[in-house]
C-alpha positions as CSV (number, residue, x, y, z in Angstrom):
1,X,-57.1,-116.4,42.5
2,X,-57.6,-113.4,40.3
3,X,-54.5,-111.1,39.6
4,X,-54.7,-107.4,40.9
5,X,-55.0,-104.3,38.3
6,X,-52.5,-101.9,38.3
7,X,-54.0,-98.5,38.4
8,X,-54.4,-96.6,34.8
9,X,-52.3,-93.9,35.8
10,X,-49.2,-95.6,37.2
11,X,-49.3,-97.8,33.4
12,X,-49.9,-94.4,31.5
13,X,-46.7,-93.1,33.0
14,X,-45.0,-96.0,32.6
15,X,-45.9,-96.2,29.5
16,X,-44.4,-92.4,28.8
17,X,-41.2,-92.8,30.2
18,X,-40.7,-95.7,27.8
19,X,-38.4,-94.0,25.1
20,X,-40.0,-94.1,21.7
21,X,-39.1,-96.5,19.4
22,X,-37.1,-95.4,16.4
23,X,-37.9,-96.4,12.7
24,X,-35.2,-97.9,10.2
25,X,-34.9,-94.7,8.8
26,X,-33.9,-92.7,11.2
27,X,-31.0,-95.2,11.9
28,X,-30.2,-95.2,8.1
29,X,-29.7,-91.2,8.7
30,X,-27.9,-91.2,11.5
31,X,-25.6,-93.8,10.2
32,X,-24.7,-91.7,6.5
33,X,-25.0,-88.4,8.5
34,X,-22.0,-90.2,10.8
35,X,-20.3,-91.7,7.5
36,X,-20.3,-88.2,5.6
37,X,-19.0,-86.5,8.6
38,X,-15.8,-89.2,9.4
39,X,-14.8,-89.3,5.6
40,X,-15.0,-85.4,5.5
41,X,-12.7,-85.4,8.7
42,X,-10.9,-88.3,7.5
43,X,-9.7,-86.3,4.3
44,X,-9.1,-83.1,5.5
45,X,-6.6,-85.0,8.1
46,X,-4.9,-86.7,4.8
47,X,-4.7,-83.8,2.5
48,X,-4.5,-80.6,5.0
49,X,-3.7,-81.5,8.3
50,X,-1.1,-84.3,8.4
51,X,1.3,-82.5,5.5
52,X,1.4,-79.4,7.6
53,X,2.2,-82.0,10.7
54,X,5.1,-83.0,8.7
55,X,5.8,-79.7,7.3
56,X,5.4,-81.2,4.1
57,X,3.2,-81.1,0.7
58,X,-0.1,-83.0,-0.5
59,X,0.2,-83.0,-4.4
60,X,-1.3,-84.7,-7.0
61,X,-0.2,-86.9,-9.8
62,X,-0.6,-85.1,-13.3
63,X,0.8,-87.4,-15.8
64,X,1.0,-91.2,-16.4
65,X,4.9,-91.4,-15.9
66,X,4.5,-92.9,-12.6
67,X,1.8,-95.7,-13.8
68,X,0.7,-98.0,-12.8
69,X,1.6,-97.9,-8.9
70,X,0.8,-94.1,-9.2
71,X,-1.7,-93.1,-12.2
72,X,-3.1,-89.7,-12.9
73,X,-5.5,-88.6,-10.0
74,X,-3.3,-90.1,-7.2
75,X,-2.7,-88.1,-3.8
76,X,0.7,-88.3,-3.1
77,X,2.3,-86.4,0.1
78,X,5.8,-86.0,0.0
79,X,7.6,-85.0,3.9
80,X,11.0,-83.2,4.1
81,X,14.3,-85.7,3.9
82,X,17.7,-85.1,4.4
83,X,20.1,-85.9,1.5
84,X,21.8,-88.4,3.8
85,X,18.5,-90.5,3.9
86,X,17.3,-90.5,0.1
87,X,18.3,-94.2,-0.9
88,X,18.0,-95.3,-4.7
89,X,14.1,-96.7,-4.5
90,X,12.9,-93.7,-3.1
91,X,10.1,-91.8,-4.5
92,X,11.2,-88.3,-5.2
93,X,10.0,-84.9,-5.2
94,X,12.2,-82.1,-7.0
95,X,11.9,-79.1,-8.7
96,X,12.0,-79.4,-12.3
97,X,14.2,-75.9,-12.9
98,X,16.0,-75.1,-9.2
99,X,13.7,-71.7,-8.2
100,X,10.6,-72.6,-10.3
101,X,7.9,-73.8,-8.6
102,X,7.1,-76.5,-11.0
103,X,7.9,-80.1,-9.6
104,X,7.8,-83.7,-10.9
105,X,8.0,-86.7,-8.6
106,X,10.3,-89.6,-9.9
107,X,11.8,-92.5,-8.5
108,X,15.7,-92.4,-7.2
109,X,17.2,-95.1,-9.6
110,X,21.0,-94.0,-8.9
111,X,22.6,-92.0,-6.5
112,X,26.3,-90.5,-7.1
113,X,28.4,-87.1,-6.7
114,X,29.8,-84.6,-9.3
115,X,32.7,-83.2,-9.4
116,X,32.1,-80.5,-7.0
117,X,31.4,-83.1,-4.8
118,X,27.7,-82.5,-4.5
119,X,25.4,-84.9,-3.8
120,X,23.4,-85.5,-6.9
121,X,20.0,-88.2,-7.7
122,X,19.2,-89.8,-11.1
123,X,15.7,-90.4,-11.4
124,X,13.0,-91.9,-13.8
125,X,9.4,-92.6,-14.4
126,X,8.8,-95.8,-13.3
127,X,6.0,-95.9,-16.7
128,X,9.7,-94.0,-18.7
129,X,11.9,-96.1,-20.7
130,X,14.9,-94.1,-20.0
131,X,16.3,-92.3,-17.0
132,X,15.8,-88.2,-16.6
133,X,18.1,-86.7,-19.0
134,X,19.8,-84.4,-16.4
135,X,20.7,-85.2,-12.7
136,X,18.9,-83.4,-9.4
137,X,20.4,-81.6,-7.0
138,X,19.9,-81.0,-3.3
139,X,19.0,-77.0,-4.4
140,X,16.0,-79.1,-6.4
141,X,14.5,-81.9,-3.3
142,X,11.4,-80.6,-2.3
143,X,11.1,-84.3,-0.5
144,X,9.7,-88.0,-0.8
145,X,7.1,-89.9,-0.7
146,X,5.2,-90.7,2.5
147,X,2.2,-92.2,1.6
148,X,-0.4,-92.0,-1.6
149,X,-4.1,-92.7,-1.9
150,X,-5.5,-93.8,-5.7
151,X,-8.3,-90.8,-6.9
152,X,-8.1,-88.2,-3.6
153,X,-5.9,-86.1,-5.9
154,X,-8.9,-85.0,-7.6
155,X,-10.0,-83.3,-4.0
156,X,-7.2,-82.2,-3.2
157,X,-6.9,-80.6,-6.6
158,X,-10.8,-79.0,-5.8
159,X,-9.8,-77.7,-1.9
160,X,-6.5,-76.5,-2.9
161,X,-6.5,-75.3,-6.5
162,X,-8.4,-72.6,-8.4
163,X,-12.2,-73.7,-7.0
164,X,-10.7,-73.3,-3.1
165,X,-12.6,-70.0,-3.2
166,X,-15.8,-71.5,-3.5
167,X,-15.3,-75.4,-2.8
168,X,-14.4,-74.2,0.9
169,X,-17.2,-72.5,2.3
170,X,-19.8,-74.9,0.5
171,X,-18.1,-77.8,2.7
172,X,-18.0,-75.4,5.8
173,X,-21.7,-74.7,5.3
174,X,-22.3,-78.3,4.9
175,X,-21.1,-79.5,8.1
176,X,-22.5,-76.2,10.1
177,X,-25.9,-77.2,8.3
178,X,-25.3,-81.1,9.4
179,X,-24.0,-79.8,12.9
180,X,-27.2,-77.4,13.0
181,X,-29.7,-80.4,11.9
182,X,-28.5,-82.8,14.7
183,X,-29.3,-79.9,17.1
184,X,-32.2,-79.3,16.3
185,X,-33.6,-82.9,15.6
186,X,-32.6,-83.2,19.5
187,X,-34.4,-80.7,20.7
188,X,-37.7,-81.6,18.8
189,X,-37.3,-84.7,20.1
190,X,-37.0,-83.7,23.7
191,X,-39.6,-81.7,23.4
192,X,-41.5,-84.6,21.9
193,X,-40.6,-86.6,24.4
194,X,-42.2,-83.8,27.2
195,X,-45.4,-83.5,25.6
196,X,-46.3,-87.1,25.2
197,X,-45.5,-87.2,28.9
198,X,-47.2,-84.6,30.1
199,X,-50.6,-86.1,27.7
200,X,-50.0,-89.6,29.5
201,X,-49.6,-88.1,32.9
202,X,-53.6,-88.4,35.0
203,X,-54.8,-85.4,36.3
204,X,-56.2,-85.7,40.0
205,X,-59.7,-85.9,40.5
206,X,-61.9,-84.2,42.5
207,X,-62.7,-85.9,45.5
């Protein structure tokens, strides 16, 4: 019994609306293109975006006094807290000189008042031997800490300090050039997509 062709032009259009297979690379692309884009996102959420959620601050550790749990290079964002809540542990933010902008981030080792019966923190490096030689005040809290990542300080340092000027657009360009890429890799690859069916596609005889 001897099995029945199937015409040449019903295989050739089956055969074009197969979707093309894709080589290794392309997957390796997609997959860093994807990466690139998520961390981007993901640290423009953790420096920008969540601090002005919270109405707070992303800074960045400067100095080794808070080594090793916070070395130089560390993101740290600090949220608004009410004096009420700032318990001895506490990472905490506070203006070196009450006014100045200046600020130093030092853990809450004892909590007391004076005797104008204001509420008042010592603090200390947790890398210091001794305490903060003078006591903070409420005019001083800028806040405490929420949550720190090791080395993002650096970027943060880049987005929000003197290179901001230039470090921002060249990150805007970078994902309008991705976004721009991924466009138009889609639409050569529709198009690709047409013209191999249109080649594969018989054209009738004449009779």
């Amino acid at each position: 019994m001897s099995a029945t062709a199937e015409p040449e032009g019903r295989a050739a259009q089956r055969r074009a609306r197969k979707p093309a297979e894709k080589s290794l690379g392309h997957y390796i692309a997609v997959s860093l293109s994807a990466v690139l884009l998520i961390l981007v996102a993901a640290v423009a959420a953790l420096v920008i975006v969540i601090p002005l959620v919270v109405g707070g601050q992303a800074l960045t550790v400067l100095t080794n006094s808070m080594a090793p749990d916070y070395p130089p290079g560390t993101l740290i964002v600090i949220g608004p807290t009410d004096m009420a809540d700032i318990r001895v542990g506490d990472v905490l933010t506070y203006q070196i000189t009450s006014g100045r902008p200046a600020v130093i981030s030092h853990r809450v080792v004892q909590r007391g008042v004076n005797l104008q019966g204001v509420t008042t923190f010592i603090t200390k490096g947790d890398n210091n031997d001794v305490a903060d030689a003078l006591p903070v005040t409420a005019a001083q809290v800028k806040g405490t800490l929420l949550y720190s990542i090791p080395q993002l300080g650096w970027v943060n340092n880049a987005v929000n300090g003197e290179a901001r000027a230039f470090v921002a657009p060249i990150v805007a360009g970078l994902l309008f050039a991705y976004a721009g890429w991924t466009v138009v890799s889609a639409v050569r690859a529709r198009a690709r997509r047409r013209r191999t069916a249109q080649t594969a596609t018989p054209q009738p005889s004449s009779p």
